[in-house]
N, C-alpha and C positions, 0 to 999 in steps of 0.2 A: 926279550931278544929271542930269535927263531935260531936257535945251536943246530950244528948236523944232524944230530939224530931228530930234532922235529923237522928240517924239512924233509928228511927222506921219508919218514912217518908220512906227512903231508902230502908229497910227491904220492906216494901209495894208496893212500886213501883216495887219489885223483884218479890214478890208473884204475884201481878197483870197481870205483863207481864209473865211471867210462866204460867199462867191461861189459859191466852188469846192465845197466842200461840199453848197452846196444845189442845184448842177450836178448833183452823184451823184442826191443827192435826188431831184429833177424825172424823171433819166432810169431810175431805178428804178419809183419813182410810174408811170411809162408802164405798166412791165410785171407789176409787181405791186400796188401799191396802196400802201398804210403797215400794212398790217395784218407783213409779215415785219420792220419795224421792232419792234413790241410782242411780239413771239414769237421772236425770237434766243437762243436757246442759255438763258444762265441768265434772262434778263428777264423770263417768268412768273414765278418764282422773288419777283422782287425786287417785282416786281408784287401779288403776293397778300402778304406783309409789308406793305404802305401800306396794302394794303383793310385788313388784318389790325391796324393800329396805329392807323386812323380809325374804324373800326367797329365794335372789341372788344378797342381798347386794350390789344392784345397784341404782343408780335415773336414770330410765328409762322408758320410754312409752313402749316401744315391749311389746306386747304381748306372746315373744319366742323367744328363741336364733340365734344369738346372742345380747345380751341386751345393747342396746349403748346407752352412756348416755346421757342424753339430760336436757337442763337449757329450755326447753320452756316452762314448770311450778317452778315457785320459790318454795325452802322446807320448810317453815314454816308448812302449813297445810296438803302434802302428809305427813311427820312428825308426825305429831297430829294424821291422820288417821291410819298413820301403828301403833304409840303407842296405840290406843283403840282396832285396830284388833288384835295385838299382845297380851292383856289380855282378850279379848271376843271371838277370832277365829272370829269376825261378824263386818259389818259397820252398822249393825242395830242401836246398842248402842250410836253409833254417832251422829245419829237423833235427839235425848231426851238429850246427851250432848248437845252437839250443842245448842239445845234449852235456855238450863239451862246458855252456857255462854252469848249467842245473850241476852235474859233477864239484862243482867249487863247495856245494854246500856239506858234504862232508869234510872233506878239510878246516873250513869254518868251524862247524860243530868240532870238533877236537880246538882248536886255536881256545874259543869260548870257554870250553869245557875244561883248558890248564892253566887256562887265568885263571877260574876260579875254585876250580876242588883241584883235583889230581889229571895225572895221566892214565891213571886204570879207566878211572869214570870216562876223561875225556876220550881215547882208544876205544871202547868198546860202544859210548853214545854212538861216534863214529861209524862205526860199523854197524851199527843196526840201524843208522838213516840209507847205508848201502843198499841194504838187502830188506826191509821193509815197503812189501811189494807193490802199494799204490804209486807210491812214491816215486822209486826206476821207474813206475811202467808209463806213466804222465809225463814225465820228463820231456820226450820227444814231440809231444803233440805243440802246434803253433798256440798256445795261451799264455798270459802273462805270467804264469807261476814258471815258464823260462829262466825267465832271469827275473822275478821278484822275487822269490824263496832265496838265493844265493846273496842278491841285495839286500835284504831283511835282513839277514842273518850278520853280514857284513855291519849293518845298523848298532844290531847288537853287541857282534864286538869292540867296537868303538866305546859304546855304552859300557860293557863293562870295565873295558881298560880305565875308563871316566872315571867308574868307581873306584875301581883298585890305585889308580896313580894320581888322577885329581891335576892331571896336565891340563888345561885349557883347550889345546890342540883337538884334542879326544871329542872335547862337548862341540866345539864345531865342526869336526866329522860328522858325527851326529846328525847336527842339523842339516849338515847338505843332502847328507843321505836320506835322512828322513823327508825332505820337501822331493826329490829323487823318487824315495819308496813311495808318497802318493800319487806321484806322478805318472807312474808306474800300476796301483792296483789305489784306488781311491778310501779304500775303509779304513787306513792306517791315518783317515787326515785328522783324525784328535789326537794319534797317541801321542805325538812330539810336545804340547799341553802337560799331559800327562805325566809325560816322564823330566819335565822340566818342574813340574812340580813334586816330583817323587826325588831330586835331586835338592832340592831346595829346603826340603824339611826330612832327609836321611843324611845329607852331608853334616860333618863336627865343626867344618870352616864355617866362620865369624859370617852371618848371612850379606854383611854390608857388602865382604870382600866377594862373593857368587854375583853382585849385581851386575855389575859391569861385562863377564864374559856369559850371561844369563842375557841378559840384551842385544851382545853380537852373536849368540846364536840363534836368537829369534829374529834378527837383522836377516843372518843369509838363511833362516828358511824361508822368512817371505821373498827375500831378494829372488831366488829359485822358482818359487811361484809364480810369482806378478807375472812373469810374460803370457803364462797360459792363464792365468784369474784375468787380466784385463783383457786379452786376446776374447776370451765369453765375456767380457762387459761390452764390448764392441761391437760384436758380432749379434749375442744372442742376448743382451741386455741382462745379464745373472753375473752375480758373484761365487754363482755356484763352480766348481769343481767340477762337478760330474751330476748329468740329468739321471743316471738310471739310479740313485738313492731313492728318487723318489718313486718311483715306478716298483724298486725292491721295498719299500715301506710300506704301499698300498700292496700289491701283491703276495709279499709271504705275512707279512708282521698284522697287516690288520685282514687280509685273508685269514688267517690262520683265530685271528680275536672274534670275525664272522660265525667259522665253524663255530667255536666252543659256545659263541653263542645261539646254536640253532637258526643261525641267519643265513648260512649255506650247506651245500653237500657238499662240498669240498673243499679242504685243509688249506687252499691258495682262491687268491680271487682267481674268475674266469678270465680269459682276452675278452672274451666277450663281453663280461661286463665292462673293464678295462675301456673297452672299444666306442661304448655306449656313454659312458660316462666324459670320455673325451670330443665326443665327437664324430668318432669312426678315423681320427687323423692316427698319426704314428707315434707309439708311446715312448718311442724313443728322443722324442723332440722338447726341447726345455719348457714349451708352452703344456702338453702334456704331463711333466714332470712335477709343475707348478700346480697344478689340477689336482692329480692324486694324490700329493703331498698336502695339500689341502683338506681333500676329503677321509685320506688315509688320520690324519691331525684330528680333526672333526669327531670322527670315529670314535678315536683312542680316548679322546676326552670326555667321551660322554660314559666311558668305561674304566678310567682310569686299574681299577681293583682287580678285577678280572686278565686284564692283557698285562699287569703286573705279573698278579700269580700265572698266568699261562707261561711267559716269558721266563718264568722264575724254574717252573717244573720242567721247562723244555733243555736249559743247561747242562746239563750232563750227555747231552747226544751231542754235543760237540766232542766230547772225549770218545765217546763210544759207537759213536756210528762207523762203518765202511762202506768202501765202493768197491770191496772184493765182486762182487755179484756181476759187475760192470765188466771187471779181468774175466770174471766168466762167460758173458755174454762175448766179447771178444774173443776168445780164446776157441770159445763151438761148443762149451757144452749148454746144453739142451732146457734144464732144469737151472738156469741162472739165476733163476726169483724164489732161489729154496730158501732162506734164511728168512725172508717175509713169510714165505709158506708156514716154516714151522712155527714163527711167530704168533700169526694168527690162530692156526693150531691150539699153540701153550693159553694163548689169551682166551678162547673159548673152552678149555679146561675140555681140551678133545683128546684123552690122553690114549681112547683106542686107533684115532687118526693119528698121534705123534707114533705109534710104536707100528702099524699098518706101514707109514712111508718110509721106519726106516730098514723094513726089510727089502726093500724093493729101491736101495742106492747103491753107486757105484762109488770108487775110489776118488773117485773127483767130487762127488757129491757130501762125500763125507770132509774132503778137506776143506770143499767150500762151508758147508756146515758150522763145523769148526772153527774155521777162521773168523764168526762171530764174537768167539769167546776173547779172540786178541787185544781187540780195544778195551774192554771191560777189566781184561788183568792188566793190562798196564796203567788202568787209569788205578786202579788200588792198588799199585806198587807205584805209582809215582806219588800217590797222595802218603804213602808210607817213607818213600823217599824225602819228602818234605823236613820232615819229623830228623829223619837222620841226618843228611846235612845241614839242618841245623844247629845238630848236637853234637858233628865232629867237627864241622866248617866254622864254626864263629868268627870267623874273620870277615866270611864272607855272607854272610846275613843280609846284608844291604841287598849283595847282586840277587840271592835265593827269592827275597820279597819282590824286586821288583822285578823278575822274571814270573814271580805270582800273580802280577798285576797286569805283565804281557796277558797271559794266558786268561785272565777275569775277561783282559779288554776285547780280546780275538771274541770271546765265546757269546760275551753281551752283544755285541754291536751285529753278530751274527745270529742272532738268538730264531729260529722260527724260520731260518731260511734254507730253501733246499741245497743240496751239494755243502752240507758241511766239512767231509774229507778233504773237498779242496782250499776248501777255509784255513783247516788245521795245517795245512805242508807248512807253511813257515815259522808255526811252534812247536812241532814237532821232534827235532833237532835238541831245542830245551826241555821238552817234554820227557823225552829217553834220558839224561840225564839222574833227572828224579827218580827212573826205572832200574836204572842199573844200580845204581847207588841205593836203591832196597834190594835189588837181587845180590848185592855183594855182601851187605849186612844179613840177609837170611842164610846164605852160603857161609860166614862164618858162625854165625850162630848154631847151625847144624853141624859146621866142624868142630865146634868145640861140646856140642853134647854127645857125640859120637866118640868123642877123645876121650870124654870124662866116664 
């Protein structure tokens, strides 16, 4: 039950992140406008789909006839965008949406966070999904982490009340949401699998009696599905979901097994190869998709051992990577690529070049610097956090693992592909959790050998 004082809590954490967000906003607006909101990375993308779905009743990329249809972006949010252009004529208003629902995901995080440990943990998780600055500052751009990060999270909740109360209602939330959340951002489409099977063999109830409301939630995920899974059996002849898997298989995942094997200079396949290998057609097209996924397959198997261990060593830069460098290049300062710089620096053991550049930085440079060090201590105070809620939480052990399992599945399925920070937004929320809950046990541990 949500008593007065969690919703005003909640109310607050709305406002907050509403705040801060349109903070970024305003001081971006200064130096560029809103136009680098509507042209971020895939958001043309999702953008000409809405013109494409009000204007010529198609789900289409072309820019011009003829309009073929194409599953290489799922409809959930070209959907959302053609519904706000379709009352604004504008994607401007998207922006300041957008904002408004990305804000939901702190309130969430605390919701989460007092179902399952406390209110100090869930309070403060809270607030540093506010002010954790990749986080606000993305918020506003036209990409689906809009409203999948808030979705996701929403997912989660559900899930764990499942855990905690064991209502039925709960696990078919769930599944709506989750056939929702791939619908929405396509790499979540195994976990609801996943987490049917993590409920199946962590629940105490008798397994006979899980069968029954275990089949009607996998009833309404497919149910959810089917129109856009057969919509691409009609259209484009796949039962695929989404063509750009395959396209992201062959280009980071077996790009990346290339390099290590001395079979490219660079860490991603080319377009060019890409280009060569299809055709010279558009690799966003499910014939395309069909191709690389093939040869990306092909590949792997002839290497199984190696794209293992590469896959295996590259995990940890899901936790540790940022796209601070990016707030920099935005922001105007100058030296945005410091943190690669000093990198390669440390790695050629150039220890008179590391002490040479760091006489010659500025107050910006240094925080950008710095803020390398942020993912790396939160990943070893959440992995310490672990340990501890386990050891005060026992109650809730179940939810602590399978939020272990979130975070395995985000990192796996992500392994070797670029832009991890925006990977990590919708575990991140759980992530802080683990952090705070070892900054709270080191802070009393410190106050009580201070006492003593």
């Amino acid at each position: 039950m949500i008593n007065f004082k969690t919703k005003h809590r909640l109310i607050l954490l709305f406002i907050l992140a509403v705040i801060f967000e349109l903070i970024w906003l305003f001081i971006f607006y200064q130096k560029h406008g809103l136009m680098p909101y509507l042209r971020a990375s895939d958001a043309m993308e999702y953008e000409q789909i809405a013109v494409n779905i009000i204007h010529h009743g198609t789900f289409s990329l072309s820019s011009y006839a003829p309009f073929e249809p194409s599953n290489w972006r799922t409809p959930i949010y070209p959907l959302w965008l053609a519904f706000i252009y379709l009352l604004s004529k504008s994607f401007i208003p998207a922006i300041f949406i957008g904002i408004f629902v990305f804000s939901f995901t702190s309130p969430l995080t605390y919701l989460i966070g007092r179902e399952i440990f406390n209110e100090k943990i869930a309070w403060f998780s809270s607030i540093l999904v506010i002010f954790e600055p990749y986080s606000t500052f993305r918020a506003g751009f036209l990409l689906t982490e809009q409203i999948f990060v808030p979705l996701f999270l929403a997912t989660t909740y559900f899930f764990v009340r499942y855990l905690k109360c064991e209502s039925n209602k709960y696990l078919y939330f769930l599944a709506g949401l989750c056939a929702i959340d791939t619908l929405t951002k396509p790499v979540v489409i195994y976990l609801f699998p996943i987490l049917i099977i993590f409920i199946i063999f962590f629940k105490k109830r008798f397994k006979f009696l899980l069968l029954k409301p275990v089949i009607l939630a996998t009833i309404i995920f497919i149910i959810i599905l089917a129109p856009w899974i057969i919509r691409n059996k009609l259209a484009l002849n796949t039962w695929q979901v989404s063509s750009s898997q395959g396209t992201a298989l062959y280009i980071y995942k077996f790009g990346a097994l290339q390099y290590y094997l001395g079979k490219s200079k660079e860490i991603m396949s080319s377009y060019e190869d890409v280009s060569k290998l299809i055709g010279g057609s558009d690799n966003r097209t499910q014939i395309a998709s069909d191709i690389l996924t093939q040869a990306a397959t092909e590949g792997i198997k002839k290497n199984p051992i190696d794209f293992i261990k590469i896959s295996a060593f590259s995990l940890p830069d899901f936790f540790i990577r940022n796209s601070y460098g990016n707030i920099a290049y935005d922001l105007g300062l100058k030296d945005y690529k410091l943190q690669n710089k000093f990198l390669l620096l440390f790695e050629s053991r150039d220890f008179k070049g590391i002490f040479t550049a760091f006489k010659n930085l500025t107050f910006g440079d240094y925080a950008l610097l710095f803020s390398a060090a942020i993912w790396p201590l939160i990943l070893l105070l959440g992995l310490m956090g672990v340990f501890v809620l386990l050891k005060e939480f026992s109650l809730s052990k179940s939810a602590i693992f399978s939020f272990i399992i979130i975070f395995l599945y985000f990192d796996i399925i992500t392994s070797l592909i670029n832009d991890l920070p925006r990977y990590r937004l919708p575990v991140q929320p759980l992530l802080f959790m683990f952090t705070v809950a070892a900054l709270f046990f080191l802070i009393n541990k410190t106050k009580k050998i201070f006492l003593n």
